[in-house]
PDB file as gemmi writes it, atoms N, CA and C in Angstrom:
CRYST1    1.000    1.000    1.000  90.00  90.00  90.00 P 1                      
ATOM      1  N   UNK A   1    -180.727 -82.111 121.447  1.00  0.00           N  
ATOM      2  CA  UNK A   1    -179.945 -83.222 121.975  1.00  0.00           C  
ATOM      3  C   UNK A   1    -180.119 -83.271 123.494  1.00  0.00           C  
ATOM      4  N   UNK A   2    -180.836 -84.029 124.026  1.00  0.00           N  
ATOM      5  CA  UNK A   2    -181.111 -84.694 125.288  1.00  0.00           C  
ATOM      6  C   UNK A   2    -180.944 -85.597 125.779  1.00  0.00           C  
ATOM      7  N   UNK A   3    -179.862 -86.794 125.116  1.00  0.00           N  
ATOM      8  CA  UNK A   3    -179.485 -87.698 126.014  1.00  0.00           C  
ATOM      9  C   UNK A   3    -178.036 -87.811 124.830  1.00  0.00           C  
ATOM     10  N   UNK A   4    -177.102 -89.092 125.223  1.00  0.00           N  
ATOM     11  CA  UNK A   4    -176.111 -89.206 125.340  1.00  0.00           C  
ATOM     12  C   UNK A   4    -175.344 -90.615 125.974  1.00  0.00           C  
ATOM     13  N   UNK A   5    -174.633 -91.236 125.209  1.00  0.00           N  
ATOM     14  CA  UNK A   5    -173.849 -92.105 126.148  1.00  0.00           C  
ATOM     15  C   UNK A   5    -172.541 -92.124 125.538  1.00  0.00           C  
ATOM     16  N   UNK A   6    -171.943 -92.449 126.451  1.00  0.00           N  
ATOM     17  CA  UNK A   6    -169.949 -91.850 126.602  1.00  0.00           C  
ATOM     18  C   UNK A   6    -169.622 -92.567 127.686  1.00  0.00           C  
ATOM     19  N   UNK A   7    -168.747 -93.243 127.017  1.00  0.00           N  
ATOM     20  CA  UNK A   7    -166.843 -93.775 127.878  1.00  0.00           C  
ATOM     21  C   UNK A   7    -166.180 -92.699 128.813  1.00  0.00           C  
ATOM     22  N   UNK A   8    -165.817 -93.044 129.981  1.00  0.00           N  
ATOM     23  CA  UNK A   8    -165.083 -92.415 130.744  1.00  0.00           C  
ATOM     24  C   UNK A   8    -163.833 -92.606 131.209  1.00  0.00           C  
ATOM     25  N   UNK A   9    -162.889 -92.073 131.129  1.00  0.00           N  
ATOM     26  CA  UNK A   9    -161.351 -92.456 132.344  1.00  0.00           C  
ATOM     27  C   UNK A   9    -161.595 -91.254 133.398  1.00  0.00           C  
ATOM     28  N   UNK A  10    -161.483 -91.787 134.448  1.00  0.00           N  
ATOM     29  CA  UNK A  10    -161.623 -90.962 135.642  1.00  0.00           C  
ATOM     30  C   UNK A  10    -159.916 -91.078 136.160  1.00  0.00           C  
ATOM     31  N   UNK A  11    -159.244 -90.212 136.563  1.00  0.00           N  
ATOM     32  CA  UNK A  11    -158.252 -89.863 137.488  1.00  0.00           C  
ATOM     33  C   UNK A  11    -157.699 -89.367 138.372  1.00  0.00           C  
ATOM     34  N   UNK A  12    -156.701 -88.821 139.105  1.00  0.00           N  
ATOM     35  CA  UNK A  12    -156.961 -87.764 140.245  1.00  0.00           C  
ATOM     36  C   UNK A  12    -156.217 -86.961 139.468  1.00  0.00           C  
ATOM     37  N   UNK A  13    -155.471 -86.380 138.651  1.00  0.00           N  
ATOM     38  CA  UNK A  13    -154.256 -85.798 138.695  1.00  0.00           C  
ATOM     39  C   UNK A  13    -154.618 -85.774 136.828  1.00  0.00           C  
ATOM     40  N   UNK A  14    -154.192 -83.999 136.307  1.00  0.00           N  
ATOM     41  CA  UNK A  14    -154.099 -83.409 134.971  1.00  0.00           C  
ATOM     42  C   UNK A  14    -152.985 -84.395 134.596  1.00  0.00           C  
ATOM     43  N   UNK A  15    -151.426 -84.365 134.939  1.00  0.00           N  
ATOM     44  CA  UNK A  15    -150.342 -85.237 134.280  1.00  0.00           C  
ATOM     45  C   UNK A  15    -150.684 -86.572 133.992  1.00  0.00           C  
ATOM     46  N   UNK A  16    -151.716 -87.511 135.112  1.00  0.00           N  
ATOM     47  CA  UNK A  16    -151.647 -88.782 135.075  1.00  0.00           C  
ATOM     48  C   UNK A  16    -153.488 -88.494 133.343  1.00  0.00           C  
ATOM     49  N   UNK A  17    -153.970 -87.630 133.564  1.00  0.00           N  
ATOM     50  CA  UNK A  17    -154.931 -87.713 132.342  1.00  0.00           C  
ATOM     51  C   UNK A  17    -154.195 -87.451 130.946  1.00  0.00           C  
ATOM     52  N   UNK A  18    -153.421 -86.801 131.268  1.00  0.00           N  
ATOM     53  CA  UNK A  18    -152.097 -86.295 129.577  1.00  0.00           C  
ATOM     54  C   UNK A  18    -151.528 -87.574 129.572  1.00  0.00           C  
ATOM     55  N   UNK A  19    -151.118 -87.847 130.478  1.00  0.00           N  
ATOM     56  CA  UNK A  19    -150.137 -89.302 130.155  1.00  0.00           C  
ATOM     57  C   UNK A  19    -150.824 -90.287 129.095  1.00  0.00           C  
ATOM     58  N   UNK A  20    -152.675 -90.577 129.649  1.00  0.00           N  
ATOM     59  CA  UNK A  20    -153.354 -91.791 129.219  1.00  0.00           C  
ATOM     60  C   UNK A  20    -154.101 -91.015 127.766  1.00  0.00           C  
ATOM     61  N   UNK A  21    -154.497 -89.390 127.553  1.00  0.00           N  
ATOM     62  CA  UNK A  21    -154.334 -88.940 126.366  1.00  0.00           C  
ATOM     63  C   UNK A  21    -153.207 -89.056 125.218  1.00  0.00           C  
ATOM     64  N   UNK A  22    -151.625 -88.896 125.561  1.00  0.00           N  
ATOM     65  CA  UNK A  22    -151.357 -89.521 124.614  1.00  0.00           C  
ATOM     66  C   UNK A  22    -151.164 -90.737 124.183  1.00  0.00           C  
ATOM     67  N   UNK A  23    -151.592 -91.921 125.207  1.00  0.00           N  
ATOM     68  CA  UNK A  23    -151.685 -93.295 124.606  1.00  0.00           C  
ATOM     69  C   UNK A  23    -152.716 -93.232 123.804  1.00  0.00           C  
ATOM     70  N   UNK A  24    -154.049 -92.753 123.918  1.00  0.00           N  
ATOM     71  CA  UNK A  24    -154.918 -92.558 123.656  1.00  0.00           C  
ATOM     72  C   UNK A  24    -154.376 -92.061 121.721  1.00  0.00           C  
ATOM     73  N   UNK A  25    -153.387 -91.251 121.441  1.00  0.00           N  
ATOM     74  CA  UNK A  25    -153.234 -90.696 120.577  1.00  0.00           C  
ATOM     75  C   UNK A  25    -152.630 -91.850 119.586  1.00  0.00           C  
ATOM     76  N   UNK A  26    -151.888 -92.612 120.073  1.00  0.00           N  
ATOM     77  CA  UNK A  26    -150.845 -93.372 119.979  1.00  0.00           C  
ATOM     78  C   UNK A  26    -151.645 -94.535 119.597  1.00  0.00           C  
ATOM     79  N   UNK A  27    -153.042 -94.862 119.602  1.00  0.00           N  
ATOM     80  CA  UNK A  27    -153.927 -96.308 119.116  1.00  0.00           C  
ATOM     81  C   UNK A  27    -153.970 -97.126 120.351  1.00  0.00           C  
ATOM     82  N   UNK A  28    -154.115 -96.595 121.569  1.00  0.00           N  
ATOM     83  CA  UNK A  28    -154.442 -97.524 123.003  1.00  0.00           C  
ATOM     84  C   UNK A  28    -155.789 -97.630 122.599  1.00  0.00           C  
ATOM     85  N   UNK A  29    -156.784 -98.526 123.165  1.00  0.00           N  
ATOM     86  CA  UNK A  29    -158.189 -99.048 123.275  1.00  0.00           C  
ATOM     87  C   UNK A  29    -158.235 -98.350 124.666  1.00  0.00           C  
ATOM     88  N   UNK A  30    -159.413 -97.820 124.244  1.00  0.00           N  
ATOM     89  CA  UNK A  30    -159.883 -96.710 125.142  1.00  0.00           C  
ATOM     90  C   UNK A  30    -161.203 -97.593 126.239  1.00  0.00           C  
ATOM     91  N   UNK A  31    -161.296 -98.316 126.433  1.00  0.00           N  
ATOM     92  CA  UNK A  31    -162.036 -99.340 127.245  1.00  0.00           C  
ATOM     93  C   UNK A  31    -161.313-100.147 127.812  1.00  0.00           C  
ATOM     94  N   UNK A  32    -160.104-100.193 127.083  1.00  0.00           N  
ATOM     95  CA  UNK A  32    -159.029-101.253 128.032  1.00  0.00           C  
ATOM     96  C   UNK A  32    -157.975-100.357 129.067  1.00  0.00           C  
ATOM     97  N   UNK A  33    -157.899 -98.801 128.352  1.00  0.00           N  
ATOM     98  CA  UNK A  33    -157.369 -97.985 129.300  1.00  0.00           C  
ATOM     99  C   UNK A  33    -158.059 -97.804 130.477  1.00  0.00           C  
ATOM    100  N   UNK A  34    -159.299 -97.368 130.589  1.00  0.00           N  
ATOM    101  CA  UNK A  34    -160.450 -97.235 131.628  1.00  0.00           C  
ATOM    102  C   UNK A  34    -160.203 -98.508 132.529  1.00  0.00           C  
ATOM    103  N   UNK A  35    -160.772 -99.717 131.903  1.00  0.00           N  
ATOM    104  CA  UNK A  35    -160.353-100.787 132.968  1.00  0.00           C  
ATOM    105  C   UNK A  35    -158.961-100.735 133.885  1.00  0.00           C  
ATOM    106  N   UNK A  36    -158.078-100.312 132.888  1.00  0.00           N  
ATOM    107  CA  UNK A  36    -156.649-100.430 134.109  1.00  0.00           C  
ATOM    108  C   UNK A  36    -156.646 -99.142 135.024  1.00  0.00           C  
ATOM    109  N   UNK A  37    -157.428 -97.878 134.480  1.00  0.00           N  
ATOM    110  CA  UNK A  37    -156.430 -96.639 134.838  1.00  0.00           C  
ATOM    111  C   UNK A  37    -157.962 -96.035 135.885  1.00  0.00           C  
ATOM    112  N   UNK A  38    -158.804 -96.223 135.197  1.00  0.00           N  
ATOM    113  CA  UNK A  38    -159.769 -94.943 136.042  1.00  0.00           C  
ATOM    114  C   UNK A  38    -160.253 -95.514 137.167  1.00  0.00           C  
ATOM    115  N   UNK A  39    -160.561 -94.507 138.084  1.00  0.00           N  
ATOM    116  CA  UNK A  39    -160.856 -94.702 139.495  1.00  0.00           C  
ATOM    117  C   UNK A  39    -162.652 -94.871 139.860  1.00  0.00           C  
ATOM    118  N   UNK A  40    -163.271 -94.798 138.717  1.00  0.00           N  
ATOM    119  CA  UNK A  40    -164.984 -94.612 138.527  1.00  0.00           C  
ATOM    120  C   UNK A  40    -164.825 -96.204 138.721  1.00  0.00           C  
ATOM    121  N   UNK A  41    -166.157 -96.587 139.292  1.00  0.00           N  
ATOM    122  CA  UNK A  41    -166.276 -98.275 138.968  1.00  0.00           C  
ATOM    123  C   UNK A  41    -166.839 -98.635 137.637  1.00  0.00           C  
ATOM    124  N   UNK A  42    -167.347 -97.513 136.923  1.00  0.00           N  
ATOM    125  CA  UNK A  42    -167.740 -98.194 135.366  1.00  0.00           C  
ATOM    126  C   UNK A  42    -165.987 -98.587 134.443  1.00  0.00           C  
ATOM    127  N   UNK A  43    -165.550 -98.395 135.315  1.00  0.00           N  
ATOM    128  CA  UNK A  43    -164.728 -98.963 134.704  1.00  0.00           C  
ATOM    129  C   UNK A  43    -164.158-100.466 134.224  1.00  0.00           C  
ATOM    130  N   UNK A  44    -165.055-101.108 135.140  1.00  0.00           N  
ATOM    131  CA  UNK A  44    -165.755-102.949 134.865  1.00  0.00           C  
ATOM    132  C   UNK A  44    -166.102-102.837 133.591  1.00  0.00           C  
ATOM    133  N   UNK A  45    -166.632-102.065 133.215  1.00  0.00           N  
ATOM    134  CA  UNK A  45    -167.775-102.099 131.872  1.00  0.00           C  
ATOM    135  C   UNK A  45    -166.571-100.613 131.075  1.00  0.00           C  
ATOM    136  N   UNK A  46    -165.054-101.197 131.132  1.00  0.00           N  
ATOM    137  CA  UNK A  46    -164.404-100.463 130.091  1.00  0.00           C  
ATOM    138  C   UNK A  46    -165.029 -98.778 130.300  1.00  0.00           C  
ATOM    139  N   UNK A  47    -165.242 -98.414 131.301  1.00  0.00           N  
ATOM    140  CA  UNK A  47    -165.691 -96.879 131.191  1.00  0.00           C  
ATOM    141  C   UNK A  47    -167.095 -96.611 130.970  1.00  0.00           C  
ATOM    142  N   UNK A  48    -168.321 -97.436 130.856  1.00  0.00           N  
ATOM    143  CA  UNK A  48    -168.853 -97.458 129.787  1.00  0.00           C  
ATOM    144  C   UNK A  48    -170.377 -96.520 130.858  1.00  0.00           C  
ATOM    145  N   UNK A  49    -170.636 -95.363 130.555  1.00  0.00           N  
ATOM    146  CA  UNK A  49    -171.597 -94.888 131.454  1.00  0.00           C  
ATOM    147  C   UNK A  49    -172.982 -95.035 131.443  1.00  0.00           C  
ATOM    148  N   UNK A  50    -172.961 -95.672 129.671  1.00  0.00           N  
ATOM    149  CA  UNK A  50    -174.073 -96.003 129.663  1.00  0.00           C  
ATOM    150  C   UNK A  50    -175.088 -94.632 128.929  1.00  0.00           C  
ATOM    151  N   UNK A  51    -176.137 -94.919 129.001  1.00  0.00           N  
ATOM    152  CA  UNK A  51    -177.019 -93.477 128.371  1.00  0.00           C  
ATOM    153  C   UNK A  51    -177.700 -92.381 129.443  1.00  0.00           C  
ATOM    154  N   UNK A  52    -177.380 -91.462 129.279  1.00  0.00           N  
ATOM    155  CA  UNK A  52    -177.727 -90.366 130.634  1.00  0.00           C  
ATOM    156  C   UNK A  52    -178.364 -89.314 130.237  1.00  0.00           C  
ATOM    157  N   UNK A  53    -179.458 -88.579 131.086  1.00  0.00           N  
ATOM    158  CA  UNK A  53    -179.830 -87.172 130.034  1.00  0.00           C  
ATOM    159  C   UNK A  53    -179.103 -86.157 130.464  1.00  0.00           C  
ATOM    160  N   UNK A  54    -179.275 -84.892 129.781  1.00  0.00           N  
ATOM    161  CA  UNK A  54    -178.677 -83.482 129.754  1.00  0.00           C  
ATOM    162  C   UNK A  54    -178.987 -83.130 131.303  1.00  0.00           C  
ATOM    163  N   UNK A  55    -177.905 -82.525 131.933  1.00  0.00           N  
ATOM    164  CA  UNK A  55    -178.381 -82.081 133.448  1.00  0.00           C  
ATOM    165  C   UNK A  55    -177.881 -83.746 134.093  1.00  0.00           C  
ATOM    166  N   UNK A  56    -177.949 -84.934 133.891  1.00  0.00           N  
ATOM    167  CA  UNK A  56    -177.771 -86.071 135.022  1.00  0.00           C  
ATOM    168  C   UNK A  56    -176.029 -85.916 135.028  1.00  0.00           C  
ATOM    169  N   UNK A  57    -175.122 -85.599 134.569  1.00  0.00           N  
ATOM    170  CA  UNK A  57    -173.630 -85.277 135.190  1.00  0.00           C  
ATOM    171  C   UNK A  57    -173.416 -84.246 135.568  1.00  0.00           C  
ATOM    172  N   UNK A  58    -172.222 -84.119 136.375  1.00  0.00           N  
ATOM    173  CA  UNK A  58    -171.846 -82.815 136.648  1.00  0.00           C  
ATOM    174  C   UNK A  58    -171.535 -81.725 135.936  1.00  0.00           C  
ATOM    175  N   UNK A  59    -172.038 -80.485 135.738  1.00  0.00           N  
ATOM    176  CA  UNK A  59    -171.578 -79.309 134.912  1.00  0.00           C  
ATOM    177  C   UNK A  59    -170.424 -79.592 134.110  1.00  0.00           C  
ATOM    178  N   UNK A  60    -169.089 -79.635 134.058  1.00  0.00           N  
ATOM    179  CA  UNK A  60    -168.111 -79.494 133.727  1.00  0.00           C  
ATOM    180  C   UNK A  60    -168.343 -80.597 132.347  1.00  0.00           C  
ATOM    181  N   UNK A  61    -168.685 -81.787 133.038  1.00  0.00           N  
ATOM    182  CA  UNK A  61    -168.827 -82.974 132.368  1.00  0.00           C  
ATOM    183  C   UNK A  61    -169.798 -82.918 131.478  1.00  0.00           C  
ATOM    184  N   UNK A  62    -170.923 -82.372 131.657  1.00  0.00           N  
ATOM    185  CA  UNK A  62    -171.974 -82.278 130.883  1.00  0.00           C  
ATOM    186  C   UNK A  62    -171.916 -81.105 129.842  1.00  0.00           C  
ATOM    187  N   UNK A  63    -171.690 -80.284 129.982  1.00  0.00           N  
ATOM    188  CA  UNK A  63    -171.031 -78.881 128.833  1.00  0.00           C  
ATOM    189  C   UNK A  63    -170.749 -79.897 127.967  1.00  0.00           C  
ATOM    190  N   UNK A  64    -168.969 -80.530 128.467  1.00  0.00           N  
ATOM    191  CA  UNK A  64    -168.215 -81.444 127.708  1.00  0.00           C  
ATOM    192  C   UNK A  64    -169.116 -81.998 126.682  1.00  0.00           C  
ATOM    193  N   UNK A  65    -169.881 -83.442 126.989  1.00  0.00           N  
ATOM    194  CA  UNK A  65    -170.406 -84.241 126.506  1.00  0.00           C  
ATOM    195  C   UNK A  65    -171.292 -83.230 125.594  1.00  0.00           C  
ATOM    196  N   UNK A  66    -172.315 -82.545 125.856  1.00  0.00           N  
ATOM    197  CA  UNK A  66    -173.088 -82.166 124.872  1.00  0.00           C  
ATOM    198  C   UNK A  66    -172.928 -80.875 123.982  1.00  0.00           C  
ATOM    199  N   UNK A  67    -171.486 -80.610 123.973  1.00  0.00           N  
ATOM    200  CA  UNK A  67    -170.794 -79.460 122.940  1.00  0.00           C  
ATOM    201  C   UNK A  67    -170.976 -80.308 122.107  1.00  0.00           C  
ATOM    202  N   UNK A  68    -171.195 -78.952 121.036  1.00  0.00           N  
ATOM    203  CA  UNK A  68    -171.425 -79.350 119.400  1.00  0.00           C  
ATOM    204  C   UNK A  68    -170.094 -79.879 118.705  1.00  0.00           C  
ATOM    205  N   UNK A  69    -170.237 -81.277 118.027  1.00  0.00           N  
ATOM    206  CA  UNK A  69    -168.984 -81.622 118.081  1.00  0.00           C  
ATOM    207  C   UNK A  69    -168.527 -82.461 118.521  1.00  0.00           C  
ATOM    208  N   UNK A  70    -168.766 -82.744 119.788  1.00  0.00           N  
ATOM    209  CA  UNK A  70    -167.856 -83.784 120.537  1.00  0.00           C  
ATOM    210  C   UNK A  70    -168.459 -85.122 119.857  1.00  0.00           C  
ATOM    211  N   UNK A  71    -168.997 -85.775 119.414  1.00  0.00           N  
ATOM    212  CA  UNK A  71    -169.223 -86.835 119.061  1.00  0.00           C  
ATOM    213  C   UNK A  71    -168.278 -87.182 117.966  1.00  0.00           C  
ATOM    214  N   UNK A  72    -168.097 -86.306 117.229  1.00  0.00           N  
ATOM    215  CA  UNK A  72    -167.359 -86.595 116.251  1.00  0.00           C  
ATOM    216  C   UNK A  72    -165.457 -86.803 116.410  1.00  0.00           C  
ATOM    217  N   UNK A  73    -165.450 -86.664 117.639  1.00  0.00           N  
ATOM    218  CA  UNK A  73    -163.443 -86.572 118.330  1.00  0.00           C  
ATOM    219  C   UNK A  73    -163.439 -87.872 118.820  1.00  0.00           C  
ATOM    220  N   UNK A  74    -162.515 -87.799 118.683  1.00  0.00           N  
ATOM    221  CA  UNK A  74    -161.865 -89.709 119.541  1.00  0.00           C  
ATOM    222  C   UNK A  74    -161.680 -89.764 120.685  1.00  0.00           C  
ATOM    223  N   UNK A  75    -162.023 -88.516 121.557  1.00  0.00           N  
ATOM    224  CA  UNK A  75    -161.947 -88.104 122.918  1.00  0.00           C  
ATOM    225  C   UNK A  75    -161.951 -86.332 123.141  1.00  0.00           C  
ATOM    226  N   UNK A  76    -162.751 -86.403 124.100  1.00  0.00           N  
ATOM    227  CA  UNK A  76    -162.551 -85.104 124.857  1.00  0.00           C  
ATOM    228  C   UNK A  76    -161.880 -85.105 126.708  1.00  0.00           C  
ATOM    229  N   UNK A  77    -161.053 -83.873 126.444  1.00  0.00           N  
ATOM    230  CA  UNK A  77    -160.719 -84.135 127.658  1.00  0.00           C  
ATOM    231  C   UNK A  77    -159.244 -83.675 127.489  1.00  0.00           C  
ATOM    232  N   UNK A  78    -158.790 -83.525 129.007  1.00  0.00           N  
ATOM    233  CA  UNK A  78    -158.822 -83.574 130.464  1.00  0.00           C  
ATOM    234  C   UNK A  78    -159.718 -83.177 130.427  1.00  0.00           C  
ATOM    235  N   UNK A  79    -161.110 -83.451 131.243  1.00  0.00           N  
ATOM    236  CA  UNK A  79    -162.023 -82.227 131.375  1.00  0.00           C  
ATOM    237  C   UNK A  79    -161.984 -82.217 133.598  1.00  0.00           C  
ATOM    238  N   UNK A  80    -161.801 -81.418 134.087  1.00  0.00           N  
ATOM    239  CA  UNK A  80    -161.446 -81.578 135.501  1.00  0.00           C  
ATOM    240  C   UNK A  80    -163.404 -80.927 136.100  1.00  0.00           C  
ATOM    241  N   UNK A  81    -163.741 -81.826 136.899  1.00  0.00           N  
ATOM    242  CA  UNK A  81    -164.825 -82.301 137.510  1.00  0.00           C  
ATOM    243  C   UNK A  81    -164.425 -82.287 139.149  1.00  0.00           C  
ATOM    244  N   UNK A  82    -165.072 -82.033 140.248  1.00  0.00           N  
ATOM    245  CA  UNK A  82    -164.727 -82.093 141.485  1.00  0.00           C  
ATOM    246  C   UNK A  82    -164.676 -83.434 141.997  1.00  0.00           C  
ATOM    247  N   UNK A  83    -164.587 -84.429 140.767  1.00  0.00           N  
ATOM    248  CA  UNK A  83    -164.469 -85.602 141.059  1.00  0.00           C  
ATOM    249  C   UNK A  83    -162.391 -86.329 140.710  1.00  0.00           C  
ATOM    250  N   UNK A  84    -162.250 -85.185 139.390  1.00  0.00           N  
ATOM    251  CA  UNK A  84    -160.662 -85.780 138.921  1.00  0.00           C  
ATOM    252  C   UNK A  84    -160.854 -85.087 137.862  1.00  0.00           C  
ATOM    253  N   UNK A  85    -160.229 -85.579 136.919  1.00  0.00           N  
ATOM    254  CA  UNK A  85    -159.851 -85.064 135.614  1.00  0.00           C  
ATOM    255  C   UNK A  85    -160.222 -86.338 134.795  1.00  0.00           C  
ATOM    256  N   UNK A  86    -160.864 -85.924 133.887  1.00  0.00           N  
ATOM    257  CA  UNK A  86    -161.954 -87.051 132.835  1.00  0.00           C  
ATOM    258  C   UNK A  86    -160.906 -87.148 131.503  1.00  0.00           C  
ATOM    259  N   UNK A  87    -161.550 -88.414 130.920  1.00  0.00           N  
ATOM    260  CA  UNK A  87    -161.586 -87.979 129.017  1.00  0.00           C  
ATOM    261  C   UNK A  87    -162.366 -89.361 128.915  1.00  0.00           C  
ATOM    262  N   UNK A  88    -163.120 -88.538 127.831  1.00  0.00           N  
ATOM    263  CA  UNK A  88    -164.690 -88.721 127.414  1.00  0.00           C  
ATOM    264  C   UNK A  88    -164.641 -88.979 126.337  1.00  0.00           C  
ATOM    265  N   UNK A  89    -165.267 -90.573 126.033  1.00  0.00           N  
ATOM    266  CA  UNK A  89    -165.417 -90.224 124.323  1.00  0.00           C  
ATOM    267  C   UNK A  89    -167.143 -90.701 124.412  1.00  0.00           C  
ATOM    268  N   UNK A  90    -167.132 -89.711 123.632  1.00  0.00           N  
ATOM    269  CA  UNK A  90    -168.919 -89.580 123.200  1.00  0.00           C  
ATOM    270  C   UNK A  90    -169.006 -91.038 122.113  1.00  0.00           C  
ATOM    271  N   UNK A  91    -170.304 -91.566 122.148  1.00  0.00           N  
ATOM    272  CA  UNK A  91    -170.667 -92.237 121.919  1.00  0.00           C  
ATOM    273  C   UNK A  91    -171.715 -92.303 120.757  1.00  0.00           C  
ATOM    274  N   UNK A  92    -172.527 -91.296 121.257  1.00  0.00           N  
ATOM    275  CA  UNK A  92    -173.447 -90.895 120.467  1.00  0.00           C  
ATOM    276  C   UNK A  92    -174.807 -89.691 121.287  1.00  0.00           C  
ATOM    277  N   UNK A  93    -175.195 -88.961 120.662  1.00  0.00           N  
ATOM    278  CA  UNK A  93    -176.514 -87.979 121.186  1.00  0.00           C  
ATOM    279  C   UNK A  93    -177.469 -87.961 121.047  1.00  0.00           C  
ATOM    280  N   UNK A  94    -178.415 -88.119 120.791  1.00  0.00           N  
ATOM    281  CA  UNK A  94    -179.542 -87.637 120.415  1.00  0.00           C  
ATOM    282  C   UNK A  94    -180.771 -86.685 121.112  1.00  0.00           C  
TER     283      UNK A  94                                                      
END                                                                             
């Protein structure tokens, strides 16, 4: 598995990423959360990062995304990045 594309919410703050995880739990649209909440500009495009290879995100983020598994969750995350605190939903790998 060498590439990947995944939804993002970017935030500054673990409480403000739990908060939008349990909407997330609760049946929020996870592209319409991104548009209101995350601080990334893909957030125009609902979070949407698009397709990236293994190694093009940051460590933290990239573990995340390409653990065995994650494709199959409705989100991963908080995952905290020297950028904020993420949640990621995988998209697909290959």
């Amino acid at each position: 598995m060498n590439k990947a594309s995944a939804l993002h919410i970017l935030v500054k703050t673990e409480p403000e990423a739990l908060a939008l995880a349990k909407k997330l739990d609760g049946g929020a649209d996870f592209s319409q959360l991104a548009k209101r909440n995350s601080m990334c500009p893909s957030k125009k495009r609902g979070g949407d990062l698009g397709e990236f290879k293994r190694g093009a995100m940051v460590k933290p983020f990239d573990n995340a995304v390409f653990k065995k598994g994650s494709e199959d969750q409705s989100y991963i995350g908080p995952v905290k990045t020297r950028f904020g605190f993420h949640l990621i939903r995988v998209l697909y790998k290959s």
